[in-house]
C-alpha positions, 0 to 999 in steps of 0.5 A, a space after each residue: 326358947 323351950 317356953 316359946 316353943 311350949 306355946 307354940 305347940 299348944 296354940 298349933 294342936 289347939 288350932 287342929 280343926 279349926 279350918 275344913 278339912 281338905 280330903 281328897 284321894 291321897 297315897 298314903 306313901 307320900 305324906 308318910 315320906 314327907 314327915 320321914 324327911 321332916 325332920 332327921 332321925 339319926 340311927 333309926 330305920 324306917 321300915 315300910 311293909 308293902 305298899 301303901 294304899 291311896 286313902 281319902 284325907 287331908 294330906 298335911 294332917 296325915 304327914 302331920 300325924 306321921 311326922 309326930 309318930 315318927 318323932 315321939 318314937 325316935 325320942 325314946 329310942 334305944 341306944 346304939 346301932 339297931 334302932 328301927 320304926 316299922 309302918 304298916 297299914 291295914 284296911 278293915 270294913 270301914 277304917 284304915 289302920 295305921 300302925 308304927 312299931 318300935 324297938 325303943 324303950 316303950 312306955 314303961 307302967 304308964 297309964 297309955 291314956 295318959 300319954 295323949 294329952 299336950 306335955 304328957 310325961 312317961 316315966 321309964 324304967 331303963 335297964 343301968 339305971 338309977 331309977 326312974 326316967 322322965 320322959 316327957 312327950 310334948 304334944 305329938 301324941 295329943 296332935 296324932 289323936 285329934 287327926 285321926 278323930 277328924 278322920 272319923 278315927 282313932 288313936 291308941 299307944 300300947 306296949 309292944 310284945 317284947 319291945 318298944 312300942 305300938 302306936 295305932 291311929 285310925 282314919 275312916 275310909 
């Protein structure tokens, strides 16, 4: 099942593209709800700042980005109670920002580049740990990468400033 669901996923993120795009005038508010409802996150919280803007883009390809988004980060949750995703968006010149923060247990020394190509894996420290801990990210951060180029933008992971992390993905306006 595990290798089925492998190859599953790298023949979907190799088809990203591959049919036109169908942009159109969208709120971002509902593709980000839908991927939120997608898929259950127990004892994570999903916090929205302010209201959302109406973009143009491909509606499932923005829910499939944020439904990645969303999963990669409940995957490295903290444990315990307190578990938190922050949205947030904001408009530049010539692009839209897309920015999810969480208070999970980040990406560790790993090179974020890294992190974006199909059955990447991060290695975390964890405080009452043995060691090391594999972390492996299927093709979430690769498929979130790919939308925003579509889109004409961009995608980036970083280490937030005292917790978790930072996930960015651009899309042009």
């Amino acid at each position: 099942d595990q290798i089925a669901g492998l190859i599953d996923g790298l023949v979907d993120l190799s088809a990203l593209g591959t049919s036109t795009l169908n942009v159109q005038e969208i709120p971002l508010a509902a593709p980000l709800e839908e991927a939120w409802r997608a898929n259950p996150r127990p004892g994570v919280e999903l916090r929205v700042a302010g209201p959302l803007p109406t973009v143009r883009a491909d509606r499932a390809m923005m829910m499939r980005a944020f439904r990645d988004l969303f999963d990669e980060a409940a995957r490295v949750k903290t444990g315990g109670p307190g578990a938190w995703m922050h949205v947030r968006v904001r408009e530049s010149e010539n692009a839209w920002e897309m920015e999810l923060t969480d208070n999970g247990k980040g990406i560790g020394e790993t090179d974020p580049e890294i992190l974006f190509g199909p059955l990447a894996r991060n290695v975390v420290h964890l405080p009452n740990s043995v060691g090391p801990t594999l972390v492996a990210n299927g093709m979430g951060l690769a498929a979130v990468r790919r939308v925003a180029e579509l889109h004409g933008g961009t995608a980036s992971v970083r280490s937030g400033d005292e917790e978790g992390a930072v996930y960015t993905f651009t899309i042009a306006k």
